[in-house]
N, CA and C of each residue as an Amber inpcrd file, in Angstrom:
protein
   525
   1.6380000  10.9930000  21.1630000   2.4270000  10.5560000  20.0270000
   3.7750000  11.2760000  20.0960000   4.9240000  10.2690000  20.0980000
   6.3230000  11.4280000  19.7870000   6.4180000  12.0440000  18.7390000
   7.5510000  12.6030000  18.9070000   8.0160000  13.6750000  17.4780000
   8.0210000  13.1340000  16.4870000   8.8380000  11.5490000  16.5090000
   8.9490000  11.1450000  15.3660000   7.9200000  10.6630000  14.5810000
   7.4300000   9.8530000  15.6230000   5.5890000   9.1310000  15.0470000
   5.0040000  10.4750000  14.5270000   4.9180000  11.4260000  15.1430000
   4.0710000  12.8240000  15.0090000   4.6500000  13.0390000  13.2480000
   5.5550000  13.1470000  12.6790000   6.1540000  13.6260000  11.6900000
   6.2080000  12.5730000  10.6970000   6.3970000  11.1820000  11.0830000
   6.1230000  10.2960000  10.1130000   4.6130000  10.1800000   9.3800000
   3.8740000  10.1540000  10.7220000   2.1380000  10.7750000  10.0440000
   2.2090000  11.7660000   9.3930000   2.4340000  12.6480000  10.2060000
   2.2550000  14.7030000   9.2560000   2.7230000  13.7660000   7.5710000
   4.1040000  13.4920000   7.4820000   4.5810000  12.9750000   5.9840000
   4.0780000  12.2560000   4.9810000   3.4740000  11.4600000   5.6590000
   2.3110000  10.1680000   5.1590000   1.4490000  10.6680000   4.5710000
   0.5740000  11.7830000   5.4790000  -0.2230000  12.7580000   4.9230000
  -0.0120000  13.4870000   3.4420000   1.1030000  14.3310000   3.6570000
   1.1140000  15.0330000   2.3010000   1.9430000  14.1600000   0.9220000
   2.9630000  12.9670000   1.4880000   3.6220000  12.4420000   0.4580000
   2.3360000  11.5540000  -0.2690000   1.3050000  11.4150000   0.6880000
   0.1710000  10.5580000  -0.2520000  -0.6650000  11.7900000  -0.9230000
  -0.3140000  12.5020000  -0.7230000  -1.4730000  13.9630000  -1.3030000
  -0.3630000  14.6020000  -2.5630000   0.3670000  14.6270000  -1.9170000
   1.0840000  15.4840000  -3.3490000   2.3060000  14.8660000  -3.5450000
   2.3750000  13.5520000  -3.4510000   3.8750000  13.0050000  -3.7590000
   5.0800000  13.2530000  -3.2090000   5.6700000  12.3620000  -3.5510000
   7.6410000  12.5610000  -3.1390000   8.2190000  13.6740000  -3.4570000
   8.4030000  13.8570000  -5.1170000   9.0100000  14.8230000  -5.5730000
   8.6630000  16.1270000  -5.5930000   7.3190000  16.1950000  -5.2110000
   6.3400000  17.5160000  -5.0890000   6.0570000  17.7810000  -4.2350000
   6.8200000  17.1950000  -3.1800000   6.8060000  18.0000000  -1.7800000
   8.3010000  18.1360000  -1.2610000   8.1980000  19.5710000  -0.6290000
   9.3390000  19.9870000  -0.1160000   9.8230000  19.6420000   1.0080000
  10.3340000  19.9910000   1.7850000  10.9230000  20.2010000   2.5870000
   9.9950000  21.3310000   3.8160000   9.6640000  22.3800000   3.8520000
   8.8190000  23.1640000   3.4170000   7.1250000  22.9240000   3.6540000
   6.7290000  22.4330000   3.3310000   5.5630000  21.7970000   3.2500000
   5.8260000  21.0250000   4.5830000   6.4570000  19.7150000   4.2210000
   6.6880000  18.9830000   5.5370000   6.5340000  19.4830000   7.0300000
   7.6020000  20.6950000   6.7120000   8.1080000  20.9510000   8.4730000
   6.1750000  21.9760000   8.6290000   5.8050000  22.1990000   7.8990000
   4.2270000  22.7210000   8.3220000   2.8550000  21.9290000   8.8030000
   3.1850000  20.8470000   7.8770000   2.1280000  20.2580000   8.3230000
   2.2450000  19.3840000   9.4200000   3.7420000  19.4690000   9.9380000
   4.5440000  18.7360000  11.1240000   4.0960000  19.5020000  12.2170000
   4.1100000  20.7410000  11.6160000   4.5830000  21.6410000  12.6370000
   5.8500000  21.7980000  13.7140000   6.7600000  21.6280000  12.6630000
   7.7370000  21.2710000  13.5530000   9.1470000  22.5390000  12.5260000
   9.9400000  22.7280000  13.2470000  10.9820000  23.5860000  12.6320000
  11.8650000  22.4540000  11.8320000  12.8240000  22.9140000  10.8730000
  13.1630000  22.0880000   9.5530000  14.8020000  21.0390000  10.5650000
  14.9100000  22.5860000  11.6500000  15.9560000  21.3730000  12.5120000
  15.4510000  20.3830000  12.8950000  14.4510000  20.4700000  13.6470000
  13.7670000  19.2780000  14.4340000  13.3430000  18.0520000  13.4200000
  12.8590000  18.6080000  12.0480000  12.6940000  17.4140000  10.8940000
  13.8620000  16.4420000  10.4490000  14.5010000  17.4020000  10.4510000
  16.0690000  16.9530000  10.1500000  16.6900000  15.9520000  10.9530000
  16.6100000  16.3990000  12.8100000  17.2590000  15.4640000  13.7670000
  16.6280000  14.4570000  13.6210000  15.1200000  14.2320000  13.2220000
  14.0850000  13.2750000  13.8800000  13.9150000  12.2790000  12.1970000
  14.7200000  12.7540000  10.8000000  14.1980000  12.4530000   9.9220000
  15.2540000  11.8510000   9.1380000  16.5340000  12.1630000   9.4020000
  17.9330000  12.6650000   8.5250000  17.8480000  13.5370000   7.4820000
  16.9660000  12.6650000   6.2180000  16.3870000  13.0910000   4.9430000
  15.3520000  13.2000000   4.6730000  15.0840000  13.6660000   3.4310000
  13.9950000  13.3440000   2.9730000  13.6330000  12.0840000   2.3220000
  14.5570000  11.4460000   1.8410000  14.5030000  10.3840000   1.2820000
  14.2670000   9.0690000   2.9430000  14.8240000   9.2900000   3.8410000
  15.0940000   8.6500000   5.0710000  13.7680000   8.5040000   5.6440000
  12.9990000   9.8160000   5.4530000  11.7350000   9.8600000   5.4860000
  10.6020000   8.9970000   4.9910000  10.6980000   9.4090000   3.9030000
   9.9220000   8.2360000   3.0630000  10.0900000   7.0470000   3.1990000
  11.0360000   6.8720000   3.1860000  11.9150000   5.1390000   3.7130000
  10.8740000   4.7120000   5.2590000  10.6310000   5.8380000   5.8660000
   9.8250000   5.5930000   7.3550000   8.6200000   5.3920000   7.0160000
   7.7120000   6.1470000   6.2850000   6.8240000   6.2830000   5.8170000
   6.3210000   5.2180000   4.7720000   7.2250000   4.6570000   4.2560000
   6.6230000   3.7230000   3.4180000   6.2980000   2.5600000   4.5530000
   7.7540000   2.3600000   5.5910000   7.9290000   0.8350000   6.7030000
   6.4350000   1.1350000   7.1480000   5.9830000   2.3800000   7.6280000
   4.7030000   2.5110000   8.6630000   3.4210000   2.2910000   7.7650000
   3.4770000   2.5870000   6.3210000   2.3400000   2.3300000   5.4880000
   2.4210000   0.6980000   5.6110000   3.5290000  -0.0520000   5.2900000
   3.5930000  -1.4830000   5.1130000   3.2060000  -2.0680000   6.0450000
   2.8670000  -1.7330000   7.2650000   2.8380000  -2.3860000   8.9200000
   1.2480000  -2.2500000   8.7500000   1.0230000  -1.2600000   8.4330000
  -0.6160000  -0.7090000   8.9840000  -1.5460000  -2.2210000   7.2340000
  -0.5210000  -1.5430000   6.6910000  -1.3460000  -2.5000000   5.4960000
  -1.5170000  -3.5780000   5.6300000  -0.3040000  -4.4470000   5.5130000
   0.0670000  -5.8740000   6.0820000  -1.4480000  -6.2290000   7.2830000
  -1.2920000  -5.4480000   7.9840000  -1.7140000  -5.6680000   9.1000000
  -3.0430000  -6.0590000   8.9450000  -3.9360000  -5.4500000   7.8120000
  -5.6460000  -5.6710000   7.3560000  -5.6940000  -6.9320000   6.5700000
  -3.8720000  -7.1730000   6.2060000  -4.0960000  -8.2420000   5.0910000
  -4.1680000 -10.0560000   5.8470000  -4.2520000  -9.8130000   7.6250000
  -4.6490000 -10.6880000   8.2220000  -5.0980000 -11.6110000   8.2020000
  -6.0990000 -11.9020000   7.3120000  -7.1480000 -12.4190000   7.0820000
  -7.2980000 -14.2850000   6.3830000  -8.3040000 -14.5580000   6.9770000
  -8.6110000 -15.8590000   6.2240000  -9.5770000 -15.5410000   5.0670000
  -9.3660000 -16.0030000   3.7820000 -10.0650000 -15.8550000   2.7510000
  -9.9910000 -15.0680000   1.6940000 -10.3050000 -15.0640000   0.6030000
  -9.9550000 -14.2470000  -0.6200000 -11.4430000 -13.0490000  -0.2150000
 -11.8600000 -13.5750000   0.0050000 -12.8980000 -12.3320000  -0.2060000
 -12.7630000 -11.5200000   1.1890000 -12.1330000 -11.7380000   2.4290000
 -11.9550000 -11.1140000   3.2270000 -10.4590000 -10.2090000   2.9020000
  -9.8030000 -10.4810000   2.2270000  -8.9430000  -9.8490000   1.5190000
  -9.7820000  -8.0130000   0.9030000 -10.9120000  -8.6660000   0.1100000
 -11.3230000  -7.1540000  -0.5620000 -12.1770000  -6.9360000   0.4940000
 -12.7670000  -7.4600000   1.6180000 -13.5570000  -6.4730000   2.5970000
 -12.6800000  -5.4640000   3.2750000 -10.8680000  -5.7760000   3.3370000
  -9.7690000  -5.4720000   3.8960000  -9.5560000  -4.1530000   3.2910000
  -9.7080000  -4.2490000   1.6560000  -9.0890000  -3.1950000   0.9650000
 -10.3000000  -2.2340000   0.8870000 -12.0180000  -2.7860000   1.0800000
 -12.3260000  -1.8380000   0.7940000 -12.9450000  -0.9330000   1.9860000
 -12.2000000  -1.3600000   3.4780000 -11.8670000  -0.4440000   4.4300000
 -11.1440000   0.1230000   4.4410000 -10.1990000   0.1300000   3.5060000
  -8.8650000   0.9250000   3.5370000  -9.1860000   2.0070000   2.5540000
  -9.8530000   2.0290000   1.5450000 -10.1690000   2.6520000   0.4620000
 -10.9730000   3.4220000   1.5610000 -12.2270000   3.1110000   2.4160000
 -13.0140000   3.9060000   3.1000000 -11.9950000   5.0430000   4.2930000
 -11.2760000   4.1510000   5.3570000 -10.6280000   4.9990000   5.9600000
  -9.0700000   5.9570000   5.4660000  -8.4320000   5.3930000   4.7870000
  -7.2850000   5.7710000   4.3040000  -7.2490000   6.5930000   2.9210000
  -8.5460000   6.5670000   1.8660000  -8.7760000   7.3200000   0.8520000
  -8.2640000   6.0190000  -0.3310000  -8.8060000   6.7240000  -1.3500000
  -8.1100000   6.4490000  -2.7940000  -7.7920000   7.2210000  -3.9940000
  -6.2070000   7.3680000  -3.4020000  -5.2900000   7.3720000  -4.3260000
  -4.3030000   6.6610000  -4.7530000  -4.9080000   5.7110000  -5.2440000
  -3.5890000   4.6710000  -5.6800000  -2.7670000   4.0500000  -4.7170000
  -1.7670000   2.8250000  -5.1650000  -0.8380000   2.4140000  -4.4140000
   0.4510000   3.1950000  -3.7680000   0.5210000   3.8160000  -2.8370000
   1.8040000   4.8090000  -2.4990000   2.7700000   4.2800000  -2.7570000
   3.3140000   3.0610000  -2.7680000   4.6070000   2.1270000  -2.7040000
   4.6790000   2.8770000  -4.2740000   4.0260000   2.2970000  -5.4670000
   3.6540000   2.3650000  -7.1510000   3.7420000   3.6030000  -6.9260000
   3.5830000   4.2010000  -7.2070000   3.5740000   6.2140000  -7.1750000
   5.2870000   6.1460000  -6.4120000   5.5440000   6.3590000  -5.3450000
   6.6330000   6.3070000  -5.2190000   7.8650000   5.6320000  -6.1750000
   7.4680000   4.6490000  -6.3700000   8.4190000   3.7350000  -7.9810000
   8.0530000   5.1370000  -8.9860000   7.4160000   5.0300000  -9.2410000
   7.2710000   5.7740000 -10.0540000   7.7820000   7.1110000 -10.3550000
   7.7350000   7.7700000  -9.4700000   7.9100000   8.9940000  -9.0870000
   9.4250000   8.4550000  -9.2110000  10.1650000   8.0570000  -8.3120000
  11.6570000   8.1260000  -8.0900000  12.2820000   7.0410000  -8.7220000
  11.5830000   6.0880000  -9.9200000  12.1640000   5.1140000 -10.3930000
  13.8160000   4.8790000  -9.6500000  14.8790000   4.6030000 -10.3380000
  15.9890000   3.6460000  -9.4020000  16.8160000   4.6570000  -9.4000000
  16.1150000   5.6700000  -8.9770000  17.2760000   6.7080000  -9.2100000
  17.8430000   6.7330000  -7.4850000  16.5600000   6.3330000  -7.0620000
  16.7180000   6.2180000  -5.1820000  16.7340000   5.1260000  -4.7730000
  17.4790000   4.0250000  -4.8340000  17.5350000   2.7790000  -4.7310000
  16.7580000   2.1260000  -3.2530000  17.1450000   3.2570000  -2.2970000
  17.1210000   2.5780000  -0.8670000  15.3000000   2.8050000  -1.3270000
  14.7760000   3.1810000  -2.0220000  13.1930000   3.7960000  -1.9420000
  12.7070000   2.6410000  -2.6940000  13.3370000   2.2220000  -4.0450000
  12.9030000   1.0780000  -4.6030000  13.1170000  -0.2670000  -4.4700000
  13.8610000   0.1360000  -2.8570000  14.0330000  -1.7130000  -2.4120000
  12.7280000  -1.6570000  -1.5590000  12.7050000  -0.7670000  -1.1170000
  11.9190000  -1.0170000  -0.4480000  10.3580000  -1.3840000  -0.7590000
   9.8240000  -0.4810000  -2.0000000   8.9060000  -0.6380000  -2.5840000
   9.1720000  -2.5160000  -2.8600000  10.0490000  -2.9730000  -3.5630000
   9.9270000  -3.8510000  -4.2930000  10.1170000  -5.3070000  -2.6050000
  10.3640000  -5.2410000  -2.1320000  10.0280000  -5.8170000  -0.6130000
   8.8320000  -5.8050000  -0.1400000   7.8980000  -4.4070000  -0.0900000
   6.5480000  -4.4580000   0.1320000   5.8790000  -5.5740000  -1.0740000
   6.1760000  -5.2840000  -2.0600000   5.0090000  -6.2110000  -3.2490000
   5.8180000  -7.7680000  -2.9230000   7.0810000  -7.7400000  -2.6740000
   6.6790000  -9.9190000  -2.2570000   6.6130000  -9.8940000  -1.3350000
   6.0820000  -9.4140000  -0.2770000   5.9050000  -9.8670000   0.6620000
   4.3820000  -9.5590000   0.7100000   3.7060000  -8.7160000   0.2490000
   2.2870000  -8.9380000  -0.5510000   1.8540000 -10.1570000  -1.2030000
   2.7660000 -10.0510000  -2.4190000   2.2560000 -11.2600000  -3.0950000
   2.2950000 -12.8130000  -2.4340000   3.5570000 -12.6920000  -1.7770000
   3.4460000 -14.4120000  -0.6740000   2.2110000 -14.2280000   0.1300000
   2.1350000 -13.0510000   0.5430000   0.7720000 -13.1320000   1.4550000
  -0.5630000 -13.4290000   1.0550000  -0.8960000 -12.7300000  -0.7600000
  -2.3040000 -13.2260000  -1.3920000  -1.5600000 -14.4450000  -1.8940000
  -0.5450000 -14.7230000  -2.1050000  -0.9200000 -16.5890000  -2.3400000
  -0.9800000 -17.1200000  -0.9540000  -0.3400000 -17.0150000   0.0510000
  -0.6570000 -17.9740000   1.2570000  -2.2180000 -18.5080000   1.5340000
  -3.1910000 -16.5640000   1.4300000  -4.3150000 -16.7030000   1.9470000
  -4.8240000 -17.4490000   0.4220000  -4.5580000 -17.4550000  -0.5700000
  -5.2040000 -18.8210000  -1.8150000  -5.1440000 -19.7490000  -1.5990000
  -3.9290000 -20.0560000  -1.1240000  -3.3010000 -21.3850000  -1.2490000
  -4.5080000 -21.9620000  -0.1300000  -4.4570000 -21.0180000   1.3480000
  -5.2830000 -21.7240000   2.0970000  -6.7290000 -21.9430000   1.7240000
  -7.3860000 -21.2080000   0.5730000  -8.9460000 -21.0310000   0.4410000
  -9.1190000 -22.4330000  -0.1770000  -8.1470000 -22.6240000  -2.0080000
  -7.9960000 -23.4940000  -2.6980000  -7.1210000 -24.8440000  -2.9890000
  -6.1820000 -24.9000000  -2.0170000  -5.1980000 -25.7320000  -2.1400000
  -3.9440000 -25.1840000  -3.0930000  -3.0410000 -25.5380000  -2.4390000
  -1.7690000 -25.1590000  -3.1420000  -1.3970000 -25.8380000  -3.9880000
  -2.2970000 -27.1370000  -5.0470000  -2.0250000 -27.6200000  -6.4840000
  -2.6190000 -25.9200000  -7.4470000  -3.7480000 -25.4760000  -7.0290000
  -4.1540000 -24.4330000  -7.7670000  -3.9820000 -22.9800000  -7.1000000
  -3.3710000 -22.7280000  -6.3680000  -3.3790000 -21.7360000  -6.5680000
  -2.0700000 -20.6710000  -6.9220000  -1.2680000 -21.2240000  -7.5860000
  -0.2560000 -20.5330000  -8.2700000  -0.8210000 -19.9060000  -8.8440000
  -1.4590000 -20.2170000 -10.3690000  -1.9450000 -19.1580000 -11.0700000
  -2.7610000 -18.5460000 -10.5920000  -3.5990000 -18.8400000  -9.8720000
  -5.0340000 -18.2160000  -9.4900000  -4.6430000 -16.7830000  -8.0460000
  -3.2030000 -17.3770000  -7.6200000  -2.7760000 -16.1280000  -6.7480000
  -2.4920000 -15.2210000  -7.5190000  -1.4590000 -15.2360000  -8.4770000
  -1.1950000 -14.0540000  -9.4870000  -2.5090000 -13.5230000 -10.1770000
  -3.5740000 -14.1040000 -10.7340000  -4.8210000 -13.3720000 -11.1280000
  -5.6750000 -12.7230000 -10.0530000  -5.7500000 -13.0520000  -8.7910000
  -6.2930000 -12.4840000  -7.4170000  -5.2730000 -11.2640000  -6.9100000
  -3.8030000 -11.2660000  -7.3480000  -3.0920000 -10.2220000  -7.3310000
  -3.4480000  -8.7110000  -8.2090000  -3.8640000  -9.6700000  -9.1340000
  -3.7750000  -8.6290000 -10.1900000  -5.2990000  -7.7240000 -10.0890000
  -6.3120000  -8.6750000  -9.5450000  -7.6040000  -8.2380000  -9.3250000
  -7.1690000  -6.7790000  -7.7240000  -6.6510000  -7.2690000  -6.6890000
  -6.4790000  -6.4090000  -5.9660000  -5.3700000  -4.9830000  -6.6560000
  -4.5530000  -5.1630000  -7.2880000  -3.6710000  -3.9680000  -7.4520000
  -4.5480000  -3.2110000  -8.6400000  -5.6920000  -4.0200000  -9.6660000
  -5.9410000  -2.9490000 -10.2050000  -7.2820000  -2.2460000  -9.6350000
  -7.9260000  -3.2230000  -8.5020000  -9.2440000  -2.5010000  -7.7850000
  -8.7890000  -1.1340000  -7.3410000  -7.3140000  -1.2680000  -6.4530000
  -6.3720000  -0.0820000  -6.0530000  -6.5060000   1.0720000  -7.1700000
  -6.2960000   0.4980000  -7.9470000  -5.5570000   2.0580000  -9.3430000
  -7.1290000   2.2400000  -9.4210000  -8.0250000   1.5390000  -9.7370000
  -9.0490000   2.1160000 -10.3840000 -10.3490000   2.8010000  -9.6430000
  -9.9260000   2.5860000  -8.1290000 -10.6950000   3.1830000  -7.1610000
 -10.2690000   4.8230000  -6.7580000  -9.1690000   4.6080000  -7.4770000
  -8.8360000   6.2760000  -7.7140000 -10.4600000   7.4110000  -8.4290000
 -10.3060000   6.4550000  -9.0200000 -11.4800000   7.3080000 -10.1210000
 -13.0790000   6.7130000 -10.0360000 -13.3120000   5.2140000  -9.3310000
 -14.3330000   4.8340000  -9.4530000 -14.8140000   4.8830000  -7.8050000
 -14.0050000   5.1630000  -6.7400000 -14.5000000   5.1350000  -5.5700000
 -14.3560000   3.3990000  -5.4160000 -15.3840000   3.2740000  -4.5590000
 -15.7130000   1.3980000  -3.8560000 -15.8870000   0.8210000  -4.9430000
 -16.5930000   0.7980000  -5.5880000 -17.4540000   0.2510000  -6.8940000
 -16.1110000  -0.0260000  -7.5290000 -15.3710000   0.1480000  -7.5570000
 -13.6330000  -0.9700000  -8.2200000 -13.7310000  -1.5490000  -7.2490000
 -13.6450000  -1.7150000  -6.3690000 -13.2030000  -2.9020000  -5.1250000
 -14.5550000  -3.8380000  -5.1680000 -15.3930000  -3.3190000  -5.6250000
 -16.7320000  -4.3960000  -5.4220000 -16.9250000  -5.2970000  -6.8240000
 -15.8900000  -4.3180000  -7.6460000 -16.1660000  -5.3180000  -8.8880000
 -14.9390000  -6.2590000  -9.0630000 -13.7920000  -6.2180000  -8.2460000
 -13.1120000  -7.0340000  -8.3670000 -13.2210000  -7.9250000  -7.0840000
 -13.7650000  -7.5370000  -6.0750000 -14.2940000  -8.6240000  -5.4800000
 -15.1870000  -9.7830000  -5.8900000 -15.8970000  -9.5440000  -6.8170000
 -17.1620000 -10.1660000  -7.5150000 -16.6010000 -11.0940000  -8.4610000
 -15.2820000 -10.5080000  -9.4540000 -14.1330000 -11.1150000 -10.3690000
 -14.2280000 -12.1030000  -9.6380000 -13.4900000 -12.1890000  -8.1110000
 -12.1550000 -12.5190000  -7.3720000 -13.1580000 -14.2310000  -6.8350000
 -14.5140000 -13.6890000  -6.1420000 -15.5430000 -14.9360000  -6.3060000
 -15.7760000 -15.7590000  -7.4030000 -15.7800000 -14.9600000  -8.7030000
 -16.3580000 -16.0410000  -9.6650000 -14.8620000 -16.7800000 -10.0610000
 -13.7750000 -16.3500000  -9.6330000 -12.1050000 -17.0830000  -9.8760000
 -12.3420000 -18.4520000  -8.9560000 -12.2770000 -17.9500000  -7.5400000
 -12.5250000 -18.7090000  -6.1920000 -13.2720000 -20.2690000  -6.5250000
 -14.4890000 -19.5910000  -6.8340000 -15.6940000 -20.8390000  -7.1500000
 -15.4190000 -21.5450000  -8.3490000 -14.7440000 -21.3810000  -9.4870000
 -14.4180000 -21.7960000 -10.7730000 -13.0290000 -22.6580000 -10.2860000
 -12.2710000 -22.3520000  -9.3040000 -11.1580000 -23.0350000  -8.9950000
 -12.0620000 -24.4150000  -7.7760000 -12.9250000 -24.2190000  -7.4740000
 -13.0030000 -25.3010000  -6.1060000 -14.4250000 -26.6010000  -6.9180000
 -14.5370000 -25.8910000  -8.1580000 -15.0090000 -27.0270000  -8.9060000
 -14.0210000 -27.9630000  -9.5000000
């Protein structure tokens, strides 16, 4: 792995563990293991950072969201919940954390969620037809972002209950 890949992980790591604003500089170059020059050449900022870190979260995510089917959608998330942990949405925590005070951070966030959301309507549109699934993508949205928040605290068992939602939506739409 290069330096940079090497340090965009190390970052990933702790900005999902202890946040944006609650991590230093400091922290970083340790769990990098790398000196604060070498973070610096390989990083610009900290903010530049995150900006990397979010593109490499969005690639790896995107990437599970592959799938044919609404319910292969939550088998997606609730491998991700298994390998990647649960704490919440990083993109959402990041908004949060740095509301628009960091613009280049909240375009980016706000780029990850439509290009999410076109993606759970595409895979609707293909399950149910695209007369129904406008609304029914935004309620299958809403079932995945809050399985996310609430698997913070409930483990799988949020992802299994909004998978279960997300079926009885599915089957109620193809009658």
């Amino acid at each position: 792995m290069d330096t940079k890949h090497k340090l965009i992980a190390a970052a990933e790591r702790v900005f999902d563990r202890h946040g944006f604003t609650a991590t230093g500089m400091d922290r970083l170059t340790a769990e990098a293991g790398m000196s604060s020059r070498t973070l610096y050449k390989h990083a610009g900022s900290k903010t530049a950072l995150m900006q990397a870190v979010l593109a490499e979260r969005e690639r790896r995510f995107m990437a599970r969201l592959d799938v044919s089917g609404v319910d292969a959608i939550f088998v997606a998330l609730a491998e991700w919940v298994h390998t990647e942990g649960a704490r919440g949405c990083l993109f959402l925590r990041t908004l949060g954390e740095t509301g628009a005070d960091l613009p280049v951070l909240a375009d980016a966030v706000m780029a990850h969620k439509a290009a999410f959301r076109e993606r759970v309507a595409e895979i609707v549109a293909a399950e149910v037809g695209e007369e129904t699934a406008a609304g029914l993508s935004e309620q299958i949205l809403v079932l995945i972002e809050g399985a996310t928040a609430a698997a913070v605290y409930r483990g799988p068992d949020a992802v299994a209950a909004a998978r279960a939602a997300a079926a009885t939506l599915i089957d109620g739409a193809r009658r």
